[in-house]
mmCIF file as Biopython writes it, N, C-alpha, C and O atoms, coordinates in Angstrom:
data_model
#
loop_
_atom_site.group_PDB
_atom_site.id
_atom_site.type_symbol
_atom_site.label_atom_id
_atom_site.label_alt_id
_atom_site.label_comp_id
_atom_site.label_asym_id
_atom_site.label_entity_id
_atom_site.label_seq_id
_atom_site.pdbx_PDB_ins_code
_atom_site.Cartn_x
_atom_site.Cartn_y
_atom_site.Cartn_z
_atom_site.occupancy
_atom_site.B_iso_or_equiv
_atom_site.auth_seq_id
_atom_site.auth_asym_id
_atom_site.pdbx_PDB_model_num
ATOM 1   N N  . UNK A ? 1  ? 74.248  93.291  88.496  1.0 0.0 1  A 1 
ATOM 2   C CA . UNK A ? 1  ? 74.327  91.863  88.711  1.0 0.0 1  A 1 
ATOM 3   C C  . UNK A ? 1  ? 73.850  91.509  90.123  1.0 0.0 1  A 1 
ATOM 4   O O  . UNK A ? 1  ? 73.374  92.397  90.830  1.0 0.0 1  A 1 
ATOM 5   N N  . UNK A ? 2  ? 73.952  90.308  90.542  1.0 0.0 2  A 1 
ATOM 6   C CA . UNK A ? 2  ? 73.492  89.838  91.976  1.0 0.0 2  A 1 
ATOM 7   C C  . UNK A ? 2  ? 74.040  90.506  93.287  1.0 0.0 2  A 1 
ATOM 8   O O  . UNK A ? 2  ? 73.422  90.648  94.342  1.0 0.0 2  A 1 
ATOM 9   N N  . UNK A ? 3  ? 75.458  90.924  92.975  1.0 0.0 3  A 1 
ATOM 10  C CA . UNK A ? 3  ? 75.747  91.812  94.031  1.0 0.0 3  A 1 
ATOM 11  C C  . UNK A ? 3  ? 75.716  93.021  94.033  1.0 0.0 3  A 1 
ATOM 12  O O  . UNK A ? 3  ? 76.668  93.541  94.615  1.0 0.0 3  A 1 
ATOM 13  N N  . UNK A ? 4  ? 74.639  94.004  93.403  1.0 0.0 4  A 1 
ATOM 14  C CA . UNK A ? 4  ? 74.975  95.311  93.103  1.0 0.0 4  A 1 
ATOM 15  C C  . UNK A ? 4  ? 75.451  95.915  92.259  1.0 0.0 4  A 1 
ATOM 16  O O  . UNK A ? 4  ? 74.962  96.959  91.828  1.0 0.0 4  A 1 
ATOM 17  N N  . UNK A ? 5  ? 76.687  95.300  91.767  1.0 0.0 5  A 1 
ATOM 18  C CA . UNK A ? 5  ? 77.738  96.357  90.794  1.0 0.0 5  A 1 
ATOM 19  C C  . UNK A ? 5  ? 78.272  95.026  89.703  1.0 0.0 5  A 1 
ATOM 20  O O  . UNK A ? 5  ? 77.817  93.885  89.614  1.0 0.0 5  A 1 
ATOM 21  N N  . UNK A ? 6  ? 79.105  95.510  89.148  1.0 0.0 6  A 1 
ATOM 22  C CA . UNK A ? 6  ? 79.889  94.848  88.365  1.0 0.0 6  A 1 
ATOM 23  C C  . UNK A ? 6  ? 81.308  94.342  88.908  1.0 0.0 6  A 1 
ATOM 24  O O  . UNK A ? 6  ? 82.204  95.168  89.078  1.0 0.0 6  A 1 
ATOM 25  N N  . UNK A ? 7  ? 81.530  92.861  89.206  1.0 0.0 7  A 1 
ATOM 26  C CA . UNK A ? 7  ? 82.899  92.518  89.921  1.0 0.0 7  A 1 
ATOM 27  C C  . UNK A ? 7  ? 83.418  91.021  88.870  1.0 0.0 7  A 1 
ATOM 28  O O  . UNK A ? 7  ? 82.788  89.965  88.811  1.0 0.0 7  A 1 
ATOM 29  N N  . UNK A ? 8  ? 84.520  91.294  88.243  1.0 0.0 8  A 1 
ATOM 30  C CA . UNK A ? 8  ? 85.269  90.048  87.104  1.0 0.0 8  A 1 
ATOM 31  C C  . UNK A ? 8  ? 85.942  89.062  88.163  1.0 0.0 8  A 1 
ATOM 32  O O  . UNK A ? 8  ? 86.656  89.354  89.122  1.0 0.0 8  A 1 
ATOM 33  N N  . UNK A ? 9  ? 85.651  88.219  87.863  1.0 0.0 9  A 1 
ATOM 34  C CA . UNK A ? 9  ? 86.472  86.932  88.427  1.0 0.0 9  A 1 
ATOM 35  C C  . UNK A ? 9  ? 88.142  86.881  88.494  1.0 0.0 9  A 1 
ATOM 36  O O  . UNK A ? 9  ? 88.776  85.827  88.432  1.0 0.0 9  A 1 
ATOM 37  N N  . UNK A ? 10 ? 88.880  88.511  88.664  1.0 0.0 10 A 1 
ATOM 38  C CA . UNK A ? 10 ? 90.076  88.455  88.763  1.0 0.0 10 A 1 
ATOM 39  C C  . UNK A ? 10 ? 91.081  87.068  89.208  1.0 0.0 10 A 1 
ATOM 40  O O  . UNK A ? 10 ? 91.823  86.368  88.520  1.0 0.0 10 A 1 
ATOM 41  N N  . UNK A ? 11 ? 90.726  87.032  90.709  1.0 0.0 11 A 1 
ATOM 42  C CA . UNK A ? 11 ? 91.484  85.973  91.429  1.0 0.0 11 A 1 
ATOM 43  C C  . UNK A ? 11 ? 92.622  86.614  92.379  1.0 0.0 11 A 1 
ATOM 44  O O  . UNK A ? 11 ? 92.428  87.726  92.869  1.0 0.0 11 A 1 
ATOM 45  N N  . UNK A ? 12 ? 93.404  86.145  92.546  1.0 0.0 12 A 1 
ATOM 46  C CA . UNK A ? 12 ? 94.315  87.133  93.295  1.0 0.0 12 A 1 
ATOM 47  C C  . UNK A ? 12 ? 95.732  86.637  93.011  1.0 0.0 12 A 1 
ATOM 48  O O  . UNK A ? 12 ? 96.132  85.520  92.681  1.0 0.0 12 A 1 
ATOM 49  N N  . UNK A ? 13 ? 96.423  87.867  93.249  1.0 0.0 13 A 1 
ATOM 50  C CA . UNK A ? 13 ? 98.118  87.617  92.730  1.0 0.0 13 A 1 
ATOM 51  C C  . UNK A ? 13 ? 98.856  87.312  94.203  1.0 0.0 13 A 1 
ATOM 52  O O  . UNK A ? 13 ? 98.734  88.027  95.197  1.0 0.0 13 A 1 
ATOM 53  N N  . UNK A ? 14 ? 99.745  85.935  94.102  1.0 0.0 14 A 1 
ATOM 54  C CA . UNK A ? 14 ? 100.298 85.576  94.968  1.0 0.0 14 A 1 
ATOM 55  C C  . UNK A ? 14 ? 102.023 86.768  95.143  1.0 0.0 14 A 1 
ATOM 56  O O  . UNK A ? 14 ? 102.832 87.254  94.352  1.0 0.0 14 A 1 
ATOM 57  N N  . UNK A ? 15 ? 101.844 86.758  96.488  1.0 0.0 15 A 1 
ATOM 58  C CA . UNK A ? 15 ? 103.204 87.789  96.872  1.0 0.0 15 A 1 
ATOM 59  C C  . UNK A ? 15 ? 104.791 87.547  96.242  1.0 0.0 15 A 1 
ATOM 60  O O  . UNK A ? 15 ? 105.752 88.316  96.228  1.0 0.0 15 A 1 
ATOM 61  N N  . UNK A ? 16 ? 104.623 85.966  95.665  1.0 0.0 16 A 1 
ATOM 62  C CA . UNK A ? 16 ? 105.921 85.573  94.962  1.0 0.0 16 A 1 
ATOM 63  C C  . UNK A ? 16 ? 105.532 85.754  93.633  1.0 0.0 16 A 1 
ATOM 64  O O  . UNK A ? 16 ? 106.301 85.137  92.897  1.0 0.0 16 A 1 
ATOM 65  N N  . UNK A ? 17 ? 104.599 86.383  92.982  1.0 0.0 17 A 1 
ATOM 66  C CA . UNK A ? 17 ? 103.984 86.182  91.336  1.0 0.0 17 A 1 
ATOM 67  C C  . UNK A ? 17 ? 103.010 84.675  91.554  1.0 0.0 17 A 1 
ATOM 68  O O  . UNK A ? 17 ? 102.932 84.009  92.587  1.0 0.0 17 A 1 
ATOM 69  N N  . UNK A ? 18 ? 102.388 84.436  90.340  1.0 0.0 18 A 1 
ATOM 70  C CA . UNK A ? 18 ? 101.619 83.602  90.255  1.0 0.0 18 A 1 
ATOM 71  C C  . UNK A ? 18 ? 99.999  83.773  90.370  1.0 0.0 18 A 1 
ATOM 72  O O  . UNK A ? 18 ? 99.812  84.640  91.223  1.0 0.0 18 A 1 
ATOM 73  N N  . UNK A ? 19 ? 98.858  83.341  89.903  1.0 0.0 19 A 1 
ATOM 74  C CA . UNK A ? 19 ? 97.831  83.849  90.632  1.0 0.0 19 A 1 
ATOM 75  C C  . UNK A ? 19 ? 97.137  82.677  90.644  1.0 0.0 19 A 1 
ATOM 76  O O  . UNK A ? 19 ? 97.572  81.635  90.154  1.0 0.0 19 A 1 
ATOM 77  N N  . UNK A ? 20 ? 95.672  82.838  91.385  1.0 0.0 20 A 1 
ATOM 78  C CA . UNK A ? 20 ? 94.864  82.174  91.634  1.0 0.0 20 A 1 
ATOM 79  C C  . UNK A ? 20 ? 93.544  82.449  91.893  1.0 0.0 20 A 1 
ATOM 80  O O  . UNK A ? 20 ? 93.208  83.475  92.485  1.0 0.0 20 A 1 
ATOM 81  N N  . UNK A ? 21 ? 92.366  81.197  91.302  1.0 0.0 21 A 1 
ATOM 82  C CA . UNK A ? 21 ? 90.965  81.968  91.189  1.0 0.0 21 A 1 
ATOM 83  C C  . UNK A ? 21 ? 90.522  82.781  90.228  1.0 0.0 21 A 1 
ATOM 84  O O  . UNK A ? 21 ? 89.534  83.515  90.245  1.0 0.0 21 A 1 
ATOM 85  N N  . UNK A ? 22 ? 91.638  82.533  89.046  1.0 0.0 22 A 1 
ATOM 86  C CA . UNK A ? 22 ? 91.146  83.476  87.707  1.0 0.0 22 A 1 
ATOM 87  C C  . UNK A ? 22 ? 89.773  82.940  87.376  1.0 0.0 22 A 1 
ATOM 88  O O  . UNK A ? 22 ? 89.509  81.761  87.608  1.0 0.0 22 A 1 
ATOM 89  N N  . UNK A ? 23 ? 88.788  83.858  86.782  1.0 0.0 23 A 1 
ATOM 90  C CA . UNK A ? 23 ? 88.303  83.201  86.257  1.0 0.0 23 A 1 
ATOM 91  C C  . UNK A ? 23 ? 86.662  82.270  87.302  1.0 0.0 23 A 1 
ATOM 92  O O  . UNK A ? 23 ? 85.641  81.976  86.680  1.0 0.0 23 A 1 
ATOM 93  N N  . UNK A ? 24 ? 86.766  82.063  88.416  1.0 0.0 24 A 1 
ATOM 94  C CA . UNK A ? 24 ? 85.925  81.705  89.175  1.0 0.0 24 A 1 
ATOM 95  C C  . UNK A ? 24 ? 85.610  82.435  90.563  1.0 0.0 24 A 1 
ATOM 96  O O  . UNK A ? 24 ? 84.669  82.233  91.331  1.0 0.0 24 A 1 
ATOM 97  N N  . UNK A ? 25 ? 86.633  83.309  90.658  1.0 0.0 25 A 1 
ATOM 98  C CA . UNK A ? 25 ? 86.375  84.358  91.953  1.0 0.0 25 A 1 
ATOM 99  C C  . UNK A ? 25 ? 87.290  85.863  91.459  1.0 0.0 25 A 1 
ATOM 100 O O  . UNK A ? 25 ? 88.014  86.468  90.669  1.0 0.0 25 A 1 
ATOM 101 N N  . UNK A ? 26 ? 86.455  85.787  92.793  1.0 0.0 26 A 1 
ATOM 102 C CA . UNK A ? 26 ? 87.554  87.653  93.048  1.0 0.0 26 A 1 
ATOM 103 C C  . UNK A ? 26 ? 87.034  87.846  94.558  1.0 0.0 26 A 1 
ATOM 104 O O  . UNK A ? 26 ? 86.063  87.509  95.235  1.0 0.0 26 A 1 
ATOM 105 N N  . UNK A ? 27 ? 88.377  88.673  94.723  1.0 0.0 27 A 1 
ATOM 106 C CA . UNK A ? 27 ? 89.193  89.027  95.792  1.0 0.0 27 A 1 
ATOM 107 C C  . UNK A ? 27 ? 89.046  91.237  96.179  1.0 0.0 27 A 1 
ATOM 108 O O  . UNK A ? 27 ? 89.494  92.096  95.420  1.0 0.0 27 A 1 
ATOM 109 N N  . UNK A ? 28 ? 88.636  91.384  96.926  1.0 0.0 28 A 1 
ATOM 110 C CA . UNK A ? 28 ? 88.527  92.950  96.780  1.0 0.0 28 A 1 
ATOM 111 C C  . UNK A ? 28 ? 88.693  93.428  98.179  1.0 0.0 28 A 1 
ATOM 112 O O  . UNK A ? 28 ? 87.978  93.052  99.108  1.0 0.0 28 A 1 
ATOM 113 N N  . UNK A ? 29 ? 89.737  94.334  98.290  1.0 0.0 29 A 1 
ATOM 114 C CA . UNK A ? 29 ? 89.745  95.102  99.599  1.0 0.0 29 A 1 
ATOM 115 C C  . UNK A ? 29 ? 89.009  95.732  100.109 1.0 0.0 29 A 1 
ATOM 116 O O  . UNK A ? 29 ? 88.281  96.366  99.345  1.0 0.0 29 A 1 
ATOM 117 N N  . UNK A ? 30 ? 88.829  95.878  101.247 1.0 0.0 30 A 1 
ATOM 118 C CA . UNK A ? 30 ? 87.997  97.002  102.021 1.0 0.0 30 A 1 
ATOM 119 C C  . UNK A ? 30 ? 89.311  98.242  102.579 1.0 0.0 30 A 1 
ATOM 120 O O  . UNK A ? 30 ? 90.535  98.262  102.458 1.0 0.0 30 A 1 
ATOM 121 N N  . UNK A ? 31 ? 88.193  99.278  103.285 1.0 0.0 31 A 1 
ATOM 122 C CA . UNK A ? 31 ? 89.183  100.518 103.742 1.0 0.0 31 A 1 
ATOM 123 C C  . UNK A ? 31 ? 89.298  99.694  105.075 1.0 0.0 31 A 1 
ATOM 124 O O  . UNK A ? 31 ? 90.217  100.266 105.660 1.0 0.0 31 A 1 
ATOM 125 N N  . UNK A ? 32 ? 89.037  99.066  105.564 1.0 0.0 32 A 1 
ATOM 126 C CA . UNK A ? 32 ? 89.023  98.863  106.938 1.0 0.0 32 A 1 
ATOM 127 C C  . UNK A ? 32 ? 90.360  98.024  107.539 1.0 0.0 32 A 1 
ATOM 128 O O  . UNK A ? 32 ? 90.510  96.877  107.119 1.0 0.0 32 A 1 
ATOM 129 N N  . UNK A ? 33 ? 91.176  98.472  108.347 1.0 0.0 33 A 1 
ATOM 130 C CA . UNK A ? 33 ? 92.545  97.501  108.257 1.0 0.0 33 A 1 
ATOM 131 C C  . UNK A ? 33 ? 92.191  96.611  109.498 1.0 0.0 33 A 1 
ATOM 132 O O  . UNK A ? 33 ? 90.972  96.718  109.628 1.0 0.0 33 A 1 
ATOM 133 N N  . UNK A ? 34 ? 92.663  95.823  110.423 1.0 0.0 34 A 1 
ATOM 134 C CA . UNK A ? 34 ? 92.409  95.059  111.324 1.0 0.0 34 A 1 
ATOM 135 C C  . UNK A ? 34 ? 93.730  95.233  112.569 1.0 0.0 34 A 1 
ATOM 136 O O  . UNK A ? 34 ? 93.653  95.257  113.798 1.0 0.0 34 A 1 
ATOM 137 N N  . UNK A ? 35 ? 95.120  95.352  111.486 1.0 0.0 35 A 1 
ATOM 138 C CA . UNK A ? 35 ? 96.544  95.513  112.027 1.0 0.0 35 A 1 
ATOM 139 C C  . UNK A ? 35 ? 97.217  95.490  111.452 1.0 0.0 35 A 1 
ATOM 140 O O  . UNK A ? 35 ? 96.947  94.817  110.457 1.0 0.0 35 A 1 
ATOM 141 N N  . UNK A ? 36 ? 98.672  96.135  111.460 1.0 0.0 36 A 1 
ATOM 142 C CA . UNK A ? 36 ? 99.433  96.466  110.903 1.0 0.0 36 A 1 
ATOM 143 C C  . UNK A ? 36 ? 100.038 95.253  109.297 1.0 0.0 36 A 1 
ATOM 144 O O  . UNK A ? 36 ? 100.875 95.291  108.395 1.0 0.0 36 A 1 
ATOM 145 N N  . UNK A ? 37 ? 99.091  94.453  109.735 1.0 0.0 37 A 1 
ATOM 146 C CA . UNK A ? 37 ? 99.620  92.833  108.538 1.0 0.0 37 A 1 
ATOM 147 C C  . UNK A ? 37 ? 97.931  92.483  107.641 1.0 0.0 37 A 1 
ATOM 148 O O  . UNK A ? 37 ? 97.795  92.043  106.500 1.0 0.0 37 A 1 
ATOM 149 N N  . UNK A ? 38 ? 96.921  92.836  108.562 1.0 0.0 38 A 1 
ATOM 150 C CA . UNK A ? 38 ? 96.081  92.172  108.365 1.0 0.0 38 A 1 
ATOM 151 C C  . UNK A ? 38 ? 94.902  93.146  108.177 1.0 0.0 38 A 1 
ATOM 152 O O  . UNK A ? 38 ? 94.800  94.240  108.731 1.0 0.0 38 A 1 
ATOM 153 N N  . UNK A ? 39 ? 93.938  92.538  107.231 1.0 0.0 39 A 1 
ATOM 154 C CA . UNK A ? 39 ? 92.550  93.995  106.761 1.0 0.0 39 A 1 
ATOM 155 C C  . UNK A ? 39 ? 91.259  92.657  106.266 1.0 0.0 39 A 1 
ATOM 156 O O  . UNK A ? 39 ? 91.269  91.426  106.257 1.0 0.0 39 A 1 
ATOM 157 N N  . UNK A ? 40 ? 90.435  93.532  105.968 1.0 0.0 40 A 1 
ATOM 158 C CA . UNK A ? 40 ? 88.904  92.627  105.583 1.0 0.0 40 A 1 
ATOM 159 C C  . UNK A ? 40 ? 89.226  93.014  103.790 1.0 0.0 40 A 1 
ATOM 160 O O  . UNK A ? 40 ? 89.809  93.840  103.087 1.0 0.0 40 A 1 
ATOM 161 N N  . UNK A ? 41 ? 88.408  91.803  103.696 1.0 0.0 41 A 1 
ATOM 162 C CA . UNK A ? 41 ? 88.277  91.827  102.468 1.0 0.0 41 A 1 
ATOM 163 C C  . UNK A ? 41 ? 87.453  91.035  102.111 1.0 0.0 41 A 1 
ATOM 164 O O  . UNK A ? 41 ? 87.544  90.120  102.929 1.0 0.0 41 A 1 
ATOM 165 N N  . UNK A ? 42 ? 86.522  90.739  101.243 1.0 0.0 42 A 1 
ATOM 166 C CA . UNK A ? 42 ? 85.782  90.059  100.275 1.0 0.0 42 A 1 
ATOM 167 C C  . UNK A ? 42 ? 85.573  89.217  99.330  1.0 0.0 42 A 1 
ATOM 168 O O  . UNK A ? 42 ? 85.389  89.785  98.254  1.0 0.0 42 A 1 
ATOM 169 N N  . UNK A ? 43 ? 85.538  88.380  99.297  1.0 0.0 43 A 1 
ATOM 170 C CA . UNK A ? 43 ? 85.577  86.926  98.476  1.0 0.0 43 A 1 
ATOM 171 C C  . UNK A ? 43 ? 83.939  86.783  97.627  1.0 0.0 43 A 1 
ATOM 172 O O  . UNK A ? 43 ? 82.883  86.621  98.238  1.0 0.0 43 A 1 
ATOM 173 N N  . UNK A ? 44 ? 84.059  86.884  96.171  1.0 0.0 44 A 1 
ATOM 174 C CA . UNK A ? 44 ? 82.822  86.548  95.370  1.0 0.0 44 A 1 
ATOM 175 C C  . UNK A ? 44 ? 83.551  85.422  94.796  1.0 0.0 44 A 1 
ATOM 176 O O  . UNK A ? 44 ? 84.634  85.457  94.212  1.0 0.0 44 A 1 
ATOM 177 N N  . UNK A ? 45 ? 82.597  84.139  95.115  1.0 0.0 45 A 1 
ATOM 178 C CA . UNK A ? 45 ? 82.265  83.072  94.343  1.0 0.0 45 A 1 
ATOM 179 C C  . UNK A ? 45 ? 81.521  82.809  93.240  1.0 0.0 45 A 1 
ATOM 180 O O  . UNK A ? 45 ? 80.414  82.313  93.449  1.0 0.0 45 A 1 
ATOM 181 N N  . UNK A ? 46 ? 81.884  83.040  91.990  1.0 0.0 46 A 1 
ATOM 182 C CA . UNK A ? 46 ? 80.938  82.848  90.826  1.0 0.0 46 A 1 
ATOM 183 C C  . UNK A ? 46 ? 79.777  81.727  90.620  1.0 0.0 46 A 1 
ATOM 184 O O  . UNK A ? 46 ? 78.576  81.857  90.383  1.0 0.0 46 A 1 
ATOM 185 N N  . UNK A ? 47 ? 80.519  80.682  90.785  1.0 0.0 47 A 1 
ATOM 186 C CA . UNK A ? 47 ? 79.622  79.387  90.427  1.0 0.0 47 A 1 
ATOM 187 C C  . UNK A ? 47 ? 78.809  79.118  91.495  1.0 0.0 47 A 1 
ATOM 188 O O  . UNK A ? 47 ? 77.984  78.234  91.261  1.0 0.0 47 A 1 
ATOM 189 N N  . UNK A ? 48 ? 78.764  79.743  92.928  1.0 0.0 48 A 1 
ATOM 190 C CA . UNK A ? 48 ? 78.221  79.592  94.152  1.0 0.0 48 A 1 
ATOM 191 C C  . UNK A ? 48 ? 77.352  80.948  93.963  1.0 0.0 48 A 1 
ATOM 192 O O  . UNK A ? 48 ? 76.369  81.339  94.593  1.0 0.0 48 A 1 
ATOM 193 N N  . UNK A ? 49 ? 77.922  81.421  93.081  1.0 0.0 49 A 1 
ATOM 194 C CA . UNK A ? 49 ? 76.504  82.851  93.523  1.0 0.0 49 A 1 
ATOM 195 C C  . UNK A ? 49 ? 76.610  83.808  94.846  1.0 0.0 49 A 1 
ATOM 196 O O  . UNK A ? 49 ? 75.714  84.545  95.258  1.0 0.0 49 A 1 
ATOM 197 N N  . UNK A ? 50 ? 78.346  83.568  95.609  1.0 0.0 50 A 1 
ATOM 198 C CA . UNK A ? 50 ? 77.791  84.016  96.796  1.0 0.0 50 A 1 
ATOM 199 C C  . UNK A ? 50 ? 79.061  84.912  97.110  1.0 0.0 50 A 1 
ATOM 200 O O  . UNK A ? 50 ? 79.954  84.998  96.267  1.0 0.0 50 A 1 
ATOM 201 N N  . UNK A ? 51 ? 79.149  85.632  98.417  1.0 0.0 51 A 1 
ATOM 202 C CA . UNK A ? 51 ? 80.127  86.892  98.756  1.0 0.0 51 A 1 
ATOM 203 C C  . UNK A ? 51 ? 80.266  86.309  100.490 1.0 0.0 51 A 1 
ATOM 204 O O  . UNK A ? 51 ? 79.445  85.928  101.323 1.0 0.0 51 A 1 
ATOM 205 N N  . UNK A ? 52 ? 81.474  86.451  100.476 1.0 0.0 52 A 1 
ATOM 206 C CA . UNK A ? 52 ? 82.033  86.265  101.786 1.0 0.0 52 A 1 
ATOM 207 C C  . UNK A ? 52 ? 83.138  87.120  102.625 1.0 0.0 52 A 1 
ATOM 208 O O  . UNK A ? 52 ? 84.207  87.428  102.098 1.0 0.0 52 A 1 
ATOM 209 N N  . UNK A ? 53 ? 82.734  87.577  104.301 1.0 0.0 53 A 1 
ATOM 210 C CA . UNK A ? 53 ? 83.730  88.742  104.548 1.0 0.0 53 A 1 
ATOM 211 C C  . UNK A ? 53 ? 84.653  87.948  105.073 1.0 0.0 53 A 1 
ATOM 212 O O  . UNK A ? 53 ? 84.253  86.934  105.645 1.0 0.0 53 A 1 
ATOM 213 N N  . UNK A ? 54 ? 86.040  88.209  105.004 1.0 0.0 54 A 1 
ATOM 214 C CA . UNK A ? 54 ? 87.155  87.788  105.729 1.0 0.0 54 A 1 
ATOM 215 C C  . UNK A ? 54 ? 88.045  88.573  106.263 1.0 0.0 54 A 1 
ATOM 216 O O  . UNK A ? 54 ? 87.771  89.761  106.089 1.0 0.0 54 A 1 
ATOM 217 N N  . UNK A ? 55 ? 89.079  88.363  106.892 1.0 0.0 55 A 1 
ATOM 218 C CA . UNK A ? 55 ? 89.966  89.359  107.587 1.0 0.0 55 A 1 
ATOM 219 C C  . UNK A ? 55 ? 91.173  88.234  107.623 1.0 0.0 55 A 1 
ATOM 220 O O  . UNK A ? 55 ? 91.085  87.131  108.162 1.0 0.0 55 A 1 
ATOM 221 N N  . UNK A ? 56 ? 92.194  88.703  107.004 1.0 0.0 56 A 1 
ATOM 222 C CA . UNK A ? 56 ? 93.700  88.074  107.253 1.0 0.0 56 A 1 
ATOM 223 C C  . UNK A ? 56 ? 94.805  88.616  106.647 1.0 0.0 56 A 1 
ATOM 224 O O  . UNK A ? 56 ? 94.624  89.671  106.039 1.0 0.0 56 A 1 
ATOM 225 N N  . UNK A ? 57 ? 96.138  88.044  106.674 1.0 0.0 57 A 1 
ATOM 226 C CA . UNK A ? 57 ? 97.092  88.435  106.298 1.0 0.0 57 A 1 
ATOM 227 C C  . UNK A ? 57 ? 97.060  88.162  104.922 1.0 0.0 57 A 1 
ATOM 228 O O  . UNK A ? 57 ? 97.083  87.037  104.423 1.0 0.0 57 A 1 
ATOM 229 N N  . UNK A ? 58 ? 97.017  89.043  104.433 1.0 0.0 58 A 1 
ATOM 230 C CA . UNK A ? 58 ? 97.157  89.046  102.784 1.0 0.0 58 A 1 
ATOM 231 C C  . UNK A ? 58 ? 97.216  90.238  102.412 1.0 0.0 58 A 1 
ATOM 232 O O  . UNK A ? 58 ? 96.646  90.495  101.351 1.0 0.0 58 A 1 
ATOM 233 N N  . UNK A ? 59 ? 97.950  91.411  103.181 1.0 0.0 59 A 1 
ATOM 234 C CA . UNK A ? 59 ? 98.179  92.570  102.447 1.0 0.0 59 A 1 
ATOM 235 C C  . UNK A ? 59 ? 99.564  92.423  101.688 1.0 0.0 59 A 1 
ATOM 236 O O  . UNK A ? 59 ? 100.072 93.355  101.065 1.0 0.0 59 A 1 
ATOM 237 N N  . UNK A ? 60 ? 100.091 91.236  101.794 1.0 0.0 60 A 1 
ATOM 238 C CA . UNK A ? 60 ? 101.130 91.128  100.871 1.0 0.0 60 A 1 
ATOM 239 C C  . UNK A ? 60 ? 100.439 90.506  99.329  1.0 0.0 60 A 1 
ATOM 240 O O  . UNK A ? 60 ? 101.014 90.611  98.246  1.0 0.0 60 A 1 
ATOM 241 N N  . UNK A ? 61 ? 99.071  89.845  99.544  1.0 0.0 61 A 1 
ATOM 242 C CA . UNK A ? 61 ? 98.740  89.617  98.008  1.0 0.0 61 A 1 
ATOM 243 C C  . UNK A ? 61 ? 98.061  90.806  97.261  1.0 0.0 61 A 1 
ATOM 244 O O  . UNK A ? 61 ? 97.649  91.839  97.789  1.0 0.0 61 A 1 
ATOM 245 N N  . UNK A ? 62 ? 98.013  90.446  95.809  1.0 0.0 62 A 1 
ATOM 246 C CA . UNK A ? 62 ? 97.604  91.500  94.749  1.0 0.0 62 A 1 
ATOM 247 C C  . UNK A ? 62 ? 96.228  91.193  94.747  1.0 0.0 62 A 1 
ATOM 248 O O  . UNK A ? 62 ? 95.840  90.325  93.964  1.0 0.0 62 A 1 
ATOM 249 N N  . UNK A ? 63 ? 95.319  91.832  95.591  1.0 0.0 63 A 1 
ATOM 250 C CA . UNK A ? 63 ? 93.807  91.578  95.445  1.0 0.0 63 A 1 
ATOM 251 C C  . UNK A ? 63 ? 93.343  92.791  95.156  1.0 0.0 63 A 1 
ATOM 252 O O  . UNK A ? 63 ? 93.908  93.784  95.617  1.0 0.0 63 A 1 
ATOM 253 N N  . UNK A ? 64 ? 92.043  92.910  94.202  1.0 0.0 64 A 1 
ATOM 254 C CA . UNK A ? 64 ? 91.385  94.216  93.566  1.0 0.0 64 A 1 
ATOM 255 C C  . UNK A ? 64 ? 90.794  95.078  94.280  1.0 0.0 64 A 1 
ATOM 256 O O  . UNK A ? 64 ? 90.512  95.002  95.476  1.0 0.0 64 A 1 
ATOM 257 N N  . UNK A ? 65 ? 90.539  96.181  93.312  1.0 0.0 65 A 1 
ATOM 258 C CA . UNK A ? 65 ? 90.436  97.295  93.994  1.0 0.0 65 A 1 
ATOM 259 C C  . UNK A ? 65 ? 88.656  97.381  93.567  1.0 0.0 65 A 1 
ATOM 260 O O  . UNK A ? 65 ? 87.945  96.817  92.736  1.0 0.0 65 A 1 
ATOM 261 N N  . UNK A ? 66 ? 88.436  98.449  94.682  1.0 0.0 66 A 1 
ATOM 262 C CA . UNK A ? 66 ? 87.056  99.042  93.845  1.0 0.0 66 A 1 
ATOM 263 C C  . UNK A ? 66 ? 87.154  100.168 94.182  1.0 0.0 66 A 1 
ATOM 264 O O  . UNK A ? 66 ? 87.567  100.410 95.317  1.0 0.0 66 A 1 
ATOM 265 N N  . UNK A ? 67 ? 86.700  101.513 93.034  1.0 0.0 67 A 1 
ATOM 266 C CA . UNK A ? 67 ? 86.985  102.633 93.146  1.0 0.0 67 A 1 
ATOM 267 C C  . UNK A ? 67 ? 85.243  103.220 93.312  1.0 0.0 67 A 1 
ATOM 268 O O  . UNK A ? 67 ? 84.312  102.666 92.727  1.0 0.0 67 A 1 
ATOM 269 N N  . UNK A ? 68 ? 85.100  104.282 94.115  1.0 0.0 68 A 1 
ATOM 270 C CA . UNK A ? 68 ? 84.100  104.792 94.452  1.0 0.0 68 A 1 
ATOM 271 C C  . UNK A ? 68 ? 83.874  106.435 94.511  1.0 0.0 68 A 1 
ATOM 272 O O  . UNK A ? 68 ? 84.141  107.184 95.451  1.0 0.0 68 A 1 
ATOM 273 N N  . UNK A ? 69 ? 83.360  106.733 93.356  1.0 0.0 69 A 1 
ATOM 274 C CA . UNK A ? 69 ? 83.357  108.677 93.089  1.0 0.0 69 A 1 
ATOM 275 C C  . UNK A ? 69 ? 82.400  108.867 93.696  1.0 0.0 69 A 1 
ATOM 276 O O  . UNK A ? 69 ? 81.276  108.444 93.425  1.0 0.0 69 A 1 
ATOM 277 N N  . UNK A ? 70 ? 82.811  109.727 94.871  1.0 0.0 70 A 1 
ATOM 278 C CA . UNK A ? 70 ? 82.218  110.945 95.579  1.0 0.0 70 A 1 
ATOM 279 C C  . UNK A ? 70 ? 81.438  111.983 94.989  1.0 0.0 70 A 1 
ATOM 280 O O  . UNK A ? 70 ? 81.021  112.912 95.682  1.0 0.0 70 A 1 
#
C-alpha cells in the first residue's frame, strides 16, 4: 500500500476502556522511548493518505504493534 506494508485503521484504546479512530486511523509504536511516561509513535490517516511522527504520553493507551522477523 502507500506506506510500504499493510497497516488497518485500528484506532487506539483509551487507558479507561473505550476507543477511538476505529476505522479512519491507526496508532503504532516505535522502539524508541523519549522518558520514563513518554515514546514516538505514528499516526496513519486514511482519508488524508498521510503518516505522522509524534512523541507523548500515551504509554498508558492501547496503540498497535508492528512485528518485524529478523
Amino acid at each position: 500500500d502507500k506506506y510500504g506494508f499493510s497497516v488497518l485503521p485500528a484506532g487506539y484504546r483509551y487507558s479507561i476502556g473505550g476507543f477511538i479512530g476505529e476505522g479512519s486511523k491507526a496508532y503504532l509504536w516505535t522502539a524508541s522511548e523519549v522518558s520514563g511516561s513518554y515514546a514516538w509513535y505514528q499516526q496513519f490517516i486514511f482519508n488524508e493518505n498521510k503518516a505522522y511522527w509524534y512523541y507523548g504520553d500515551r504509554k498508558r493507551y492501547g496503540l498497535s504493534l508492528r512485528c518485524l522477523k529478523d
